[in-house]
Wavefront OBJ file of the C-alpha trace (Angstrom):
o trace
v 95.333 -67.847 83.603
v 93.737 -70.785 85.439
v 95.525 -74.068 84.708
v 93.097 -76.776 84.626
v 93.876 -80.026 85.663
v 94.614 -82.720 83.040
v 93.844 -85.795 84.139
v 95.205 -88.393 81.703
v 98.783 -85.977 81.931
v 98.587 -86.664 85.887
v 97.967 -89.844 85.782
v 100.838 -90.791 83.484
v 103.244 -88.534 85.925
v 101.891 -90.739 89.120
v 102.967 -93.809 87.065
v 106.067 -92.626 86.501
v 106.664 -91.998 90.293
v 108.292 -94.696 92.344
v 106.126 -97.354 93.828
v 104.847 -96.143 97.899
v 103.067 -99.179 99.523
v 105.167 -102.204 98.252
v 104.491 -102.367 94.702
v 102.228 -99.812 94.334
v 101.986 -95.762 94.067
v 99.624 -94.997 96.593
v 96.892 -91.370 95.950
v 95.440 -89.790 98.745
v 92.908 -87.685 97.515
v 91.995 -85.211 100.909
v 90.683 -82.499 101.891
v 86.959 -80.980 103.482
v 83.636 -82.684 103.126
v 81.585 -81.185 99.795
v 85.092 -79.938 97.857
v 85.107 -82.523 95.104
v 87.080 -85.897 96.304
v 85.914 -88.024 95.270
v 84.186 -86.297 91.690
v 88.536 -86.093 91.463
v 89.411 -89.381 92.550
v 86.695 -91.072 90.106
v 88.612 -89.072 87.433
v 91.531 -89.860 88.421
v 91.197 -93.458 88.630
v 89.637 -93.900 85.453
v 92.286 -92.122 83.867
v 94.916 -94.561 85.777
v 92.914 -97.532 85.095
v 93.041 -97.932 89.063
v 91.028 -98.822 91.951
v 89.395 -96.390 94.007
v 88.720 -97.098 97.788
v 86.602 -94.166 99.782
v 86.334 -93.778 103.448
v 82.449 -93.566 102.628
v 82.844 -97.362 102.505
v 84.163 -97.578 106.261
v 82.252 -96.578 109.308
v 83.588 -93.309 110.142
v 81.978 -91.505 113.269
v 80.202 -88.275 112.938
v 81.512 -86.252 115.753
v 85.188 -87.497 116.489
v 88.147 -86.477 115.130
v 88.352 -88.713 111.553
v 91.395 -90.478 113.002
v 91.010 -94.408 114.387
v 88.871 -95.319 111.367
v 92.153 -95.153 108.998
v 93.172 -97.827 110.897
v 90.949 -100.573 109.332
v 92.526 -99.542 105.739
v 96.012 -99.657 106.854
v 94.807 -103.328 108.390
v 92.889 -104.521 105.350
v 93.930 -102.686 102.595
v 97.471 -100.949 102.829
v 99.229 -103.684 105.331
v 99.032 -106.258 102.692
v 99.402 -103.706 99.609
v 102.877 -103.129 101.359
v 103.848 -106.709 101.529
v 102.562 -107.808 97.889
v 99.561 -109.282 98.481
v 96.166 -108.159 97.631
v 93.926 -106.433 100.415
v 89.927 -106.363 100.444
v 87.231 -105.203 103.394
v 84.068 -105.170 103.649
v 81.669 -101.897 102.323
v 79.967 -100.006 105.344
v 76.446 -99.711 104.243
v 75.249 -96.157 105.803
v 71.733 -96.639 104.680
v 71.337 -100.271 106.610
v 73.871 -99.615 109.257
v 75.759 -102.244 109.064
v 78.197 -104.337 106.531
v 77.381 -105.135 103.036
v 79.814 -106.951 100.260
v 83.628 -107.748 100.088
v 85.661 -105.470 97.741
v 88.595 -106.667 97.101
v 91.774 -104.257 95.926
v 94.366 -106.192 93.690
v 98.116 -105.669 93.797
v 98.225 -102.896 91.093
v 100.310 -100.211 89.529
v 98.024 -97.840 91.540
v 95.508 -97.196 93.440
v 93.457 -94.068 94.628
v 92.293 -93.764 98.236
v 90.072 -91.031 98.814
v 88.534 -89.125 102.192
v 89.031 -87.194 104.419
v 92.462 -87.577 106.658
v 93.420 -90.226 103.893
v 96.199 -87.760 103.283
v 97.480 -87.886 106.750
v 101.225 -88.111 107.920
v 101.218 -92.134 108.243
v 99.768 -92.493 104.770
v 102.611 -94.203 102.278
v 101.258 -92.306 99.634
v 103.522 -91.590 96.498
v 101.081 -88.551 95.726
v 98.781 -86.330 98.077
v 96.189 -84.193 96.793
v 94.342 -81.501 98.536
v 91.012 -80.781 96.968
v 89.215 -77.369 98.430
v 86.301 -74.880 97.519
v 84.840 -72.373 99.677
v 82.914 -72.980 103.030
v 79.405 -71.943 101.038
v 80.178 -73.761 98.359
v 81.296 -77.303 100.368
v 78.304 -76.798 102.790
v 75.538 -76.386 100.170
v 76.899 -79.696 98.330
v 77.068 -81.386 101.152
v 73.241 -80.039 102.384
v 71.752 -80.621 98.910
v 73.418 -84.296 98.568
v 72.088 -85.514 102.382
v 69.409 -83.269 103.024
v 68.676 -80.544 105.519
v 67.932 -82.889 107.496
v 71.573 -83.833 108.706
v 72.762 -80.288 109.496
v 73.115 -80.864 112.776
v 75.597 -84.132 112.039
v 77.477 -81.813 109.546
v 78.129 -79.015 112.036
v 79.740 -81.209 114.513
v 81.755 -83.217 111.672
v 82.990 -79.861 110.451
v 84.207 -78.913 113.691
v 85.827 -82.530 113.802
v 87.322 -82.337 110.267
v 89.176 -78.841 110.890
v 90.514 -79.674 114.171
v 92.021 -82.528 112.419
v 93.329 -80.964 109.088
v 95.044 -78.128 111.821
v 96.512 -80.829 113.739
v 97.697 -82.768 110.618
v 99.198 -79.737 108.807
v 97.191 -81.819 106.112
v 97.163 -78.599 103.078
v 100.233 -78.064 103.542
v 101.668 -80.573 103.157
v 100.131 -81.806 100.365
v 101.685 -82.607 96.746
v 99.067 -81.339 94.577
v 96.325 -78.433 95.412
v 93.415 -78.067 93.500
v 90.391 -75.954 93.682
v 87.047 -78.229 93.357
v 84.668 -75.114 92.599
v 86.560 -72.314 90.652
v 85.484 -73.618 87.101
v 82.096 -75.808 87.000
v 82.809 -79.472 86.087
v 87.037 -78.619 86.119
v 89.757 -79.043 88.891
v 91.889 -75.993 88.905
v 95.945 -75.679 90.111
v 95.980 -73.832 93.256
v 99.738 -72.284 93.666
v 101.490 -73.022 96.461
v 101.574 -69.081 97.656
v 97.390 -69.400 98.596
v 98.360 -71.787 100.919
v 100.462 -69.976 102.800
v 98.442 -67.209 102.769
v 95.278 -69.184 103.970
v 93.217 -68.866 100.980
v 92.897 -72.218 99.538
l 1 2 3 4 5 6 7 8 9 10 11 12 13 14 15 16 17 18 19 20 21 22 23 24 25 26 27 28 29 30 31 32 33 34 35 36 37 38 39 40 41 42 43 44 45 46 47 48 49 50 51 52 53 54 55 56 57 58 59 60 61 62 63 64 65 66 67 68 69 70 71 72 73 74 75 76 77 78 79 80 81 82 83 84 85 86 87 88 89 90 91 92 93 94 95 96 97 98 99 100 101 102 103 104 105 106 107 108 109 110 111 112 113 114 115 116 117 118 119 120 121 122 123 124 125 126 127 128 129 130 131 132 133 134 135 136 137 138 139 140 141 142 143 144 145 146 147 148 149 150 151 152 153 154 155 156 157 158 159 160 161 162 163 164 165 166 167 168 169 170 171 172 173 174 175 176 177 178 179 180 181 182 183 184 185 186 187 188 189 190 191 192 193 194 195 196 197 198 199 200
């Protein structure tokens, strides 16, 4: 039987895990473009009462491997998290191609980053979750959401996106796997054998 994913029971085991970046239990909430981050991380966070920062808010090229742009939250956000203070940046606007406002992330019990790579080896994260679906499934979100329009930009950031989860060892490494499309509207467990066997 499917277990479904309760958020409020998660969210009182992350606060019960030891802090990761200074005072706080860092989530990294990964995984392939359409399988349900950040619908999870919103969850999540409201069910932690935490902050949730998206790597849709930082300029993240289409075709390169989704590496260098980490390094502006690790600068602005998870450098001073780590040291006590509070962290901000300011929101990439896609639409106007440039910067918009200052968001500003308090020193808190948690917080939830979410994107793709977030979950990467350097990440001080107290919990990583991998959040998958099938290919059809994750490419006609992502085609619906941005239009057909943009297929082009998706192909190559697909090709960028696995040669960096195969690099990273990302899914397997991960703390938590969860399937974004099994059950409309619910995250399902995935168990750990899937993974080894390639099908989650």
């Amino acid at each position: 039987m499917d277990e479904i994913v309760s958020f409020e029971r998660l969210a009182d085991t992350i606060l019960r895990l030891p802090p990761s970046c200074g005072p706080v239990r860092l989530v990294t909430v990964d995984g392939p473009a359409g399988s349900g981050k950040t619908t999870f991380a919103r969850r999540l966070g409201a069910a932690l009462g935490a902050q949730v920062v998206s790597s849709d808010d930082f300029p993240v090229p289409w075709d390169e491997v989704p590496r260098e742009w980490f390094r502006l939250v690790e600068e602005q956000v998870l450098g001073p998290l780590a040291a006590g203070e509070a962290g901000g940046y300011r929101r990439f606007d896609w639409a106007g191609g440039g910067y918009a406002e200052r968001v500003e992330v308090p020193v808190s019990p948690a917080l939830v980053l979410e994107g793709v790579s977030t979950a990467r080896r350097t990440a001080p994260a107290a919990l990583a979750v991998w959040v998958c679906a099938s290919a059809e499934v994750r490419r006609a979100r992502v085609l619906a959401r941005d239009g057909a329009h943009l297929a082009e930009q998706w192909r190559r950031w697909w090709r960028a996106e696995e040669t960096w989860f195969a690099a990273d060892d990302t899914r397997a490494r991960a703390d938590l796997l969860v399937d974004g499309a099994r059950i409309p509207g619910e995250f399902v467990r995935v168990p750990r054998d899937r993974v080894r066997q390639g099908l989650a």
